[in-house]
N, C-alpha and C positions, 0 to 999 in steps of 0.2 A: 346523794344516793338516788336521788328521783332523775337527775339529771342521765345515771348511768341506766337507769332501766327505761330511761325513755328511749336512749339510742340504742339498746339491744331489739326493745319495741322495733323500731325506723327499723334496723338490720335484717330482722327476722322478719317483716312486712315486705321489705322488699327484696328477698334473700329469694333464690332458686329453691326449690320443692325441696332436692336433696339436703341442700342449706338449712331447709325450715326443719328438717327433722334431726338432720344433725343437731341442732338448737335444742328440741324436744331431746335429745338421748340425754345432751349432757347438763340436759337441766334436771331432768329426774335420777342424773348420777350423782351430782352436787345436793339436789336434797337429801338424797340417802346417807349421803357421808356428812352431812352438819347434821342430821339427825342421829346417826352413830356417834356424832362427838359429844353431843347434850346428853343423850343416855349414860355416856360414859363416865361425862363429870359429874351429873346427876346419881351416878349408877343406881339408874332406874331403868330394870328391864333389862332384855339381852340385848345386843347392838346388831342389828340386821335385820331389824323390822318392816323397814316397807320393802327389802327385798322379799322377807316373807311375802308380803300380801300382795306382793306385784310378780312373784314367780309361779310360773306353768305346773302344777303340780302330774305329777304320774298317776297316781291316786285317779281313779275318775269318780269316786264318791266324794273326793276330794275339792274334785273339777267344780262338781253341781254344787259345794257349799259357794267356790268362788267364782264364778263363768266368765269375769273380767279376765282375767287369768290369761283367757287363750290370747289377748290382744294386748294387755297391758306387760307382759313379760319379754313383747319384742322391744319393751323402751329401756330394760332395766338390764345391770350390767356386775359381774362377780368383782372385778377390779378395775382398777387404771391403765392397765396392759389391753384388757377385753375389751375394754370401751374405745380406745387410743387406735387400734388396730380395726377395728371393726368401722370407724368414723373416716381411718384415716381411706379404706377400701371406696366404703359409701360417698367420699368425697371424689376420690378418683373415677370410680366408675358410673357416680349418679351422673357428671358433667358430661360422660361419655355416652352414657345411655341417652340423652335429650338429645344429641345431633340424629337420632334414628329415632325416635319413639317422644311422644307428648307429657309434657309434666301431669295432668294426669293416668296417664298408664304408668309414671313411675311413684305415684303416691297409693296408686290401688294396686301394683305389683309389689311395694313392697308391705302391704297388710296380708293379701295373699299367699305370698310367699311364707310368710313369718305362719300365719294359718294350717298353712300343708305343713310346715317343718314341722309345728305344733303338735299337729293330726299325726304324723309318721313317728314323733318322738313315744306318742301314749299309744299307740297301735305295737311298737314294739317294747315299750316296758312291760304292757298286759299280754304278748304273743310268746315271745322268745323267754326259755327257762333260765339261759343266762340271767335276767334282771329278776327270776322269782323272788319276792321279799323284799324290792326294792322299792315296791308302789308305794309307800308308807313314809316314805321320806324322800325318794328322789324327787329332783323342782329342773328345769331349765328355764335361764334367763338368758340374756343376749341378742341383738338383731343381727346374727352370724347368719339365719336360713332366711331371713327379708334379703340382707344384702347378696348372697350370694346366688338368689331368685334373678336381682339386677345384673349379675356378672354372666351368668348363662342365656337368660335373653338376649344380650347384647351379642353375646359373643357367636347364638343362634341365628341374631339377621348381619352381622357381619363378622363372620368367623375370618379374617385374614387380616383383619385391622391390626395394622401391628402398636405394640405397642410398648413405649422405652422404658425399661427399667436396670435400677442401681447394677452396677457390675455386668447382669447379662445382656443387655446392651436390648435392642429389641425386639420383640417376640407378638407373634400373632394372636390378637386374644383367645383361639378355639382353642389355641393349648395352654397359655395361663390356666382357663376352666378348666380344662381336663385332668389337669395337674394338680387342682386344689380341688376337683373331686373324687379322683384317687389317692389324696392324703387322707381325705375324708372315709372312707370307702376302706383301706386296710386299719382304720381306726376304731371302725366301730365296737371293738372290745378292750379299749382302753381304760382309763381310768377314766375320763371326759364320753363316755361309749354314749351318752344321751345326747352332748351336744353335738356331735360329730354326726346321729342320725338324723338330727333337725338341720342340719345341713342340706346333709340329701336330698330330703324333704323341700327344703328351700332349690335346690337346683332344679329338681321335677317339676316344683311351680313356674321356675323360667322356663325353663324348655315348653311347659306346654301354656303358657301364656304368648309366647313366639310365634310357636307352631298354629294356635288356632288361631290368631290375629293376622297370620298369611293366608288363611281362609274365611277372613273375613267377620271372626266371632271375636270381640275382647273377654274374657272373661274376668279381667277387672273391673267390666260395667257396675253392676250391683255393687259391688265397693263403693264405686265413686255417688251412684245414686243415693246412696245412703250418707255416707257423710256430707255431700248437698243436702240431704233433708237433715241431719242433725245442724250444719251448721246454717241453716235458717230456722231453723227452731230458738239456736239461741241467738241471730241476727237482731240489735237494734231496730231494725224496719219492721219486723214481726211482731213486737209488743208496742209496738208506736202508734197511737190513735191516727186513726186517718183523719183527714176532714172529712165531713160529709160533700155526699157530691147532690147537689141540683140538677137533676134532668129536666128537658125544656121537651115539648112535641110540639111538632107542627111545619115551623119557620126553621130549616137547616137541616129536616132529614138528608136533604139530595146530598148538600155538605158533608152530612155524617157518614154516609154511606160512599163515598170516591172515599174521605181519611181512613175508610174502614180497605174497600178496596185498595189502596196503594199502601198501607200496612203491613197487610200478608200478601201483598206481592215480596215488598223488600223483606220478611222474613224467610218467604220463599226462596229467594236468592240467596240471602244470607246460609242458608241451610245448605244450598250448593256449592256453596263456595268453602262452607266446612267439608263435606263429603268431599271433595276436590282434594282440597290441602292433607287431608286424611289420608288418601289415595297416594297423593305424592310422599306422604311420610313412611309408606307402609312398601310401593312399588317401585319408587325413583320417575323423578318426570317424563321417561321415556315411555309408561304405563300408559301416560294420559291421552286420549282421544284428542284430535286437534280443535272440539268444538269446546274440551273442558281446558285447552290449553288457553284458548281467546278467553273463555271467561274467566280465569286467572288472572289473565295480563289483564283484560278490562275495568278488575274488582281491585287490581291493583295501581289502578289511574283515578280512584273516585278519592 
């Protein structure tokens, strides 16, 4: 057993962004259903418990008991159908989203994403008299509006990509999206009428996570900022004594001061060479200036 979760470990370490969260979905699928099956042979309690306390509720007095909610309900999933399909998208489209866009803009577009669908879901169960009554019990689970955040961004900075599917042979991704947002879109007063608007919701976030990152804004930054500082909060290197350091004066300031100087030189470059690559990810190489094009090619000689 330690042998099998060491290599899921290794897999998911060095697995693609999309890969790592598929990981997370159906890890927190698989707890919920051997936790449905010990309740049951137990029979202790109802069986759908941690989707209780991992679903969005409508409710927003609800909200404030749980506020995990608005982020923990894009891991968690109604069945094996919802999960299967939703994984099987995130699989196809996360690998397509990286050839245009950085693994982190696909890790902080799809928390975003799942956010807005979130925000669009409870805006219209407290708006619209359709759902009067329903605040009190209705919940949305699923990363259906994360993932389809990623299908409309993509299909946003390359709407002509074709691409091959079963029986219809190949199709452009701008109409894929358009296709599964007007299923979404005449849905909204179905019997699923919540997940269907958290969809939406998830498409509006790609579109305008595309659209302002052609102008030069991410608005996945603060995401990503933030789970960098949570995840050196719980980093090894963070609780880790340091050694004490001995400072010397005198004999090697001159020393200290050029390793200081050529330090932030090479971070200065270093930082160019991101803005560069950034540039190229966002414009296509023909963007780039011919002095950004040599230090391309020169950062890529060293």
């Amino acid at each position: 057993m330690a042998h099998i979760i060491a290599d899921l470990k290794r897999a998911f370490d060095r697995g693609s962004i999309f890969v790592q969260l598929i990981y997370i979905n159906v890890g927190v699928f698989l707890a919920g259903a051997l936790l449905n099956i010990a309740m049951r042979l137990f029979q202790y309690g109802e069986p759908g418990l941690l989707q209780r306390i991992l679903a969005l509720p409508a409710s927003p007095a609800r909200l404030l008991r749980s506020p995990w909610t608005a982020v923990t309900y894009m891991f968690e999933h109604a069945d094996l159908l919802h999960i299967l399909f939703n994984m099987l998208w995130l699989y196809g489209f996360g690998s397509l989203f990286l050839n245009f866009f950085s693994a982190r803009h696909l890790r902080g577009l799809y928390l975003f994403g799942g956010l807005v669908g979130g925000v669009t879901f409870l805006l219209a169960y407290n708006i619209f008299p359709l759902f009067a009554g329903e605040q009190d019990y209705a919940t949305l689970v699923g990363a259906s509006a994360s993932v389809l955040a990623i299908v409309v961004a993509t299909a946003y900075r390359e709407p002509d990509y074709p691409i091959r599917l079963f029986v219809l042979g190949s199709v452009r991704v701008k109409y894929l999206a358009l296709v599964v947002i007007a299923l979404d879109l005449i849905s909204v007063t179905s019997s699923n009428a919540g997940g269907h608007i958290a969809h939406l919701g998830g498409a509006l976030a790609g579109w305008w996570f595309a659209a302002s990152l052609r102008k030069g804004r991410d608005l996945t930054a603060w995401i990503n900022w933030a789970l960098d500082r949570l995840a050196a909060l719980f980093s090894h290197e963070t609780w880790t004594r340091k050694p004490r350091m001995k400072v010397h004066y005198g004999e090697g300031r001159g020393d200290r001061q050029r390793d200081y100087d050529y330090n932030a030189r090479k971070k200065e470059e270093a930082d160019e060479v991101d803005r560069i690559l950034d540039k190229l990810k966002q414009s296509g190489y023909e963007s780039l200036t011919a002095e950004e094009k040599k230090r391309l090619f020169d950062a890529s000689k060293r």
